[in-house]
N, C-alpha and C positions, 0 to 999 in steps of 0.2 A: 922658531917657537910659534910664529903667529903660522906656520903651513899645521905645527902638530895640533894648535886648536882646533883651528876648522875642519881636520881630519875625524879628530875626535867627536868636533859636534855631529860631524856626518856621518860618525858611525853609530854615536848612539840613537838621533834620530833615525836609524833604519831601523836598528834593534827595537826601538819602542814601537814603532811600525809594525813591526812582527808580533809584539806580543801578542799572547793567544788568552792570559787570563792576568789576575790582579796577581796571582805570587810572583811569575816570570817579572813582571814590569814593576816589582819593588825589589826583585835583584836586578835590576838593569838602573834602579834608582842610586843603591847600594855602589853595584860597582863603579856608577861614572859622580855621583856628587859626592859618595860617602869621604871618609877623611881619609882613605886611603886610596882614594880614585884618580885615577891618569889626569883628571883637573886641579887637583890638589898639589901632586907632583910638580905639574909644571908650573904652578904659581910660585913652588918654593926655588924655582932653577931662576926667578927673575934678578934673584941679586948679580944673577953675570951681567946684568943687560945695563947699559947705559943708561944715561939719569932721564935722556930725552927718550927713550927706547921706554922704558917703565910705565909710565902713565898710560901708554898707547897699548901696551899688553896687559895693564890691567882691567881698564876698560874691555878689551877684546873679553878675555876671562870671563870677566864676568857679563858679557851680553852674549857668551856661550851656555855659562852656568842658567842664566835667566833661560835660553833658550830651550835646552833639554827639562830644565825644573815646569816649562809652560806644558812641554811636549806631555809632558809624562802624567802633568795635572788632567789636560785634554783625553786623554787615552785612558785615563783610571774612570776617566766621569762617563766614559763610552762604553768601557769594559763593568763599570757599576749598572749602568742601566740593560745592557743586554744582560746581564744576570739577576735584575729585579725581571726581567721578560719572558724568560727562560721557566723561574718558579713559578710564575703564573701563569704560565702555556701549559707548565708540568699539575698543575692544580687545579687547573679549569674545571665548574661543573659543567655537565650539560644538562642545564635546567628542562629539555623538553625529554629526559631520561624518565622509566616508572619508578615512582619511588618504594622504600618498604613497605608491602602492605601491611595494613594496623589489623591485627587480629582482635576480633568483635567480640564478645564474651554472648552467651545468651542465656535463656531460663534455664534450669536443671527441673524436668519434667513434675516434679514432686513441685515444684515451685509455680510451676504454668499450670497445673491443675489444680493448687490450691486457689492460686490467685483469680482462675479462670470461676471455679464454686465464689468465690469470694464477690465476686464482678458480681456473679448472678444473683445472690441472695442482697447484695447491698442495693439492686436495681424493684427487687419485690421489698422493698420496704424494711428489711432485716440489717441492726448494726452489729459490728464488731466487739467481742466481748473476749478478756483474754484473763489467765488466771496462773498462780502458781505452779512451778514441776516439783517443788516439795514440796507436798501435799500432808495435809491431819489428817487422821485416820477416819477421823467424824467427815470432815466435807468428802472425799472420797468413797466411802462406803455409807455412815450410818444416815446422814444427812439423804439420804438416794435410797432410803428401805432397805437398806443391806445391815441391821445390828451386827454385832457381833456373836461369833459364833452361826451366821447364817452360812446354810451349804455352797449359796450362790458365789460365795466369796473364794472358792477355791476351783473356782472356774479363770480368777485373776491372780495368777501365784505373782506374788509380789518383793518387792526391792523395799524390805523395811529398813530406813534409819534408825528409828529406836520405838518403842512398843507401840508410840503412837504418831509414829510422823515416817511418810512413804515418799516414794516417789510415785507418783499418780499414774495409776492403770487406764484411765478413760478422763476424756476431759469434761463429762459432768460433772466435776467438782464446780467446774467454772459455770454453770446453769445453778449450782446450789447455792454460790455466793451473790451472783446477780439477783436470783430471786429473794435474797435476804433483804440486796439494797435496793429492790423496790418496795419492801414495808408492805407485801400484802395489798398492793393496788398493781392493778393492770392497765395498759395492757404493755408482755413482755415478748418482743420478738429478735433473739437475737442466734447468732450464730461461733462457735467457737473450735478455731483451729489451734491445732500446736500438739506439741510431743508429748508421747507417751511412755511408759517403760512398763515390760513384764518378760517374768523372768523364762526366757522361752527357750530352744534349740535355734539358733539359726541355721534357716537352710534355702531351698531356693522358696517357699509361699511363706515363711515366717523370719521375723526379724526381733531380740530383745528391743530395741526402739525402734520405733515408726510412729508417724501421724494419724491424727484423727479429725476428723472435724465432725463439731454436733450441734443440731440446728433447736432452738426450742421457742414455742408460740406460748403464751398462757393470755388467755381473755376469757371473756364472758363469753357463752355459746360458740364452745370450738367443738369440732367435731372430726371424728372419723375421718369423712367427706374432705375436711378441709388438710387434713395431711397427704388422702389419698392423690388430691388437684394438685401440692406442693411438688410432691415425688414425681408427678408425671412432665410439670414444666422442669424440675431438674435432669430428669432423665433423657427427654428430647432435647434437651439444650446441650447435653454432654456426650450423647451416642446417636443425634439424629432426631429430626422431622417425623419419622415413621414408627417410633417405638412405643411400647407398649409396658404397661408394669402389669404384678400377678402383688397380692395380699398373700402371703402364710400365716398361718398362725402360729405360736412363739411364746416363749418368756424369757421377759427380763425384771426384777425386780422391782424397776423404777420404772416400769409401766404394764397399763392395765388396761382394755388390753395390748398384747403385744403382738409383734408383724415380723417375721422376713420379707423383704420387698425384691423382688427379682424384676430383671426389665428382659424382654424380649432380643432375641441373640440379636444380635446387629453385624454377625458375618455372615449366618445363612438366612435371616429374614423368621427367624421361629420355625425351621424347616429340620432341623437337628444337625449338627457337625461336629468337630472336633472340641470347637472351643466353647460349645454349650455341652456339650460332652451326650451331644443325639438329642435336649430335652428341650429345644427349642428357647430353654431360659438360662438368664445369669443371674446368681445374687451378687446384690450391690450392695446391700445394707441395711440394718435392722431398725423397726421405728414403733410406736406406739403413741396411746394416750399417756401423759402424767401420771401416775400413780395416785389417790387422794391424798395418800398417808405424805409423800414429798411435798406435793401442794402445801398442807397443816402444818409441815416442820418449817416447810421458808416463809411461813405467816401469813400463807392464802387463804381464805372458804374456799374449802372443796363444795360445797353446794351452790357458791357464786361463781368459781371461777373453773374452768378446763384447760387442759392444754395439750398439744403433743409434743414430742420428740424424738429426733433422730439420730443416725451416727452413723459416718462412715469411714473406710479409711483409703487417703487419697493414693496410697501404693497401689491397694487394688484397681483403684476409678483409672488409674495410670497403665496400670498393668493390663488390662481389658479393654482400656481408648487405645495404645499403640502396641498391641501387640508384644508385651514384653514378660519372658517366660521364665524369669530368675530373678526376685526381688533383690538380690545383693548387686546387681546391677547397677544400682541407684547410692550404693554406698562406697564405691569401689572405684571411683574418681577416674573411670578410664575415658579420658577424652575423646577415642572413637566412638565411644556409644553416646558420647553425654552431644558431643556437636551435630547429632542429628534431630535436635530438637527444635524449633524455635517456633515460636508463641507468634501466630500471625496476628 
């Protein structure tokens, strides 16, 4: 009995020796301590053995049983750490790897050119002024020289909500409310961007909504002069150092007089090309003095105070700065056209 032990302890210690992972080496645990394992057996074959014989094969037994139960303890803590080593070999970053690059969002061009007029006029002295998109029919038309029943009004076909409340064609509403809340004292310099709605054909030069921005001065001794010096530092600030503006003459209701303003091409130098269409000019936008009668309604003296006004819309300023020859462009979310933009 004492040669079957040590046989057996030397078979399992080689077995355990071999194992190759933690399942083999819990059937190798199984086979030799479980209750049915060749240790087991031979402990129950001891009642043949002599009473001096017994103690001495017990002992044996179990400094067998100890010995495989150590092997096997040894070998699982070898075979646990080479498999914590293994999933962090399998896991490893490589920190000096590139990582994803973070895709950068930038202006959408109607953005960088409102913002870019905005920079500008907020550096000459002019604040931001902002106003309703559902508009009364008074601050939109009548408040501006436009009564009712005026022909001028069907120059702006209109998105009415109900007989007398719109959604606003131009944002001189927001100059007629400003000048309410300055009560008739000046001086008023402000500028006003934001959306408009009229009821149009969209195609590629027109759009039912699009932007505007409209600039207005009212003081004491303003003149001509002083809109004409405005236009022109806007102008060179937005199409170049070298350009030039032209004055047309014009009507608008809510000024007197009134202007087309064109600036000199900035592709062929006033030479004639495609994109001033030969006449050496672009129109940008239309502008005049205050009207008296607008003055009198927002609770100015027209005989103390002047003022002028402008307006233009930043699609075009956009469309004529980068070359872009389909205003649906801009509304049409296509990320190759929109990422070639970015606001230096």
């Amino acid at each position: 009995m004492q040669d079957q032990l040590k046989q057996l302890q030397q078979e399992a210690l080689s077995s355990i020796e071999n194992a190759s992972d933690l399942k083999s080496l819990n059937e190798i645990r199984v086979s030799y301590l479980g209750k049915k394992g060749p240790i087991t057996e031979a402990l129950r074959g001891m009642g043949k053995l002599s009473a001096e014989e017994r103690p001495k094969m017990g002992a044996l037994a179990n400094e067998v049983r100890e010995s495989i139960a150590a092997s096997i303890a040894a070998k699982q803590e070898g075979l646990e750490a080479a498999a914590v080593e293994a999933k962090l070999a399998s896991e490893t970053i490589d920190v000096t790897l590139p990582g994803n690059p973070v895709l950068i969002g930038n202006h959408h061009p109607i953005t960088a050119v409102i913002e870019e007029i905005e920079d500008l006029f907020l550096s000459m002295g002019y604040s931001i002024e902002e106003g309703p998109e559902v508009e009364t029919d008074y601050y939109n038309f009548e408040a501006l020289n436009l009564p009712k029943g005026h022909p001028a009004r069907d120059m702006q076909d209109s998105f009415y909500i109900t007989d007398e409340v719109l959604l606003r064609t131009h944002t001189s509403p927001v100059q007629a409310r400003t000048m309410k809340k300055y009560d008739g004292k000046g001086p008023v310099k402000i500028i006003c961007p934001g959306k408009v709605y009229r009821r149009d054909s969209d195609d590629a030069t027109h759009s039912h909504q699009f932007t505007q921005i409209e600039g207005l001065v009212v003081d004491e001794n303003i003149s001509m002069s002083d809109l004409k010096g405005t236009l022109e530092v806007f102008a060179r600030k937005m199409f170049g150092d070298d350009r030039e503006i032209r004055l047309r003459p014009s009507f608008f209701p809510f000024t007197e007089p009134s202007v087309e303003v064109d600036v000199s091409c900035f592709s062929c130098g006033g030479k004639g090309c495609s994109v001033c269409k030969g006449t050496g000019w672009i129109e940008i936008l239309g502008a005049g003095m205050v009207h008296p009668n607008v003055l009198e309604m927002a609770g100015f003296d027209s005989k103390v105070y002047q003022g002028f006004a402008f307006g233009m819309g930043p699609e075009r300023i956009a469309m004529l700065k980068y070359g872009i020859d389909d205003i649906r462009h801009f509304y049409t979310n296509d990320i190759r056209f929109l990422k070639q933009f970015k606001r230096a």
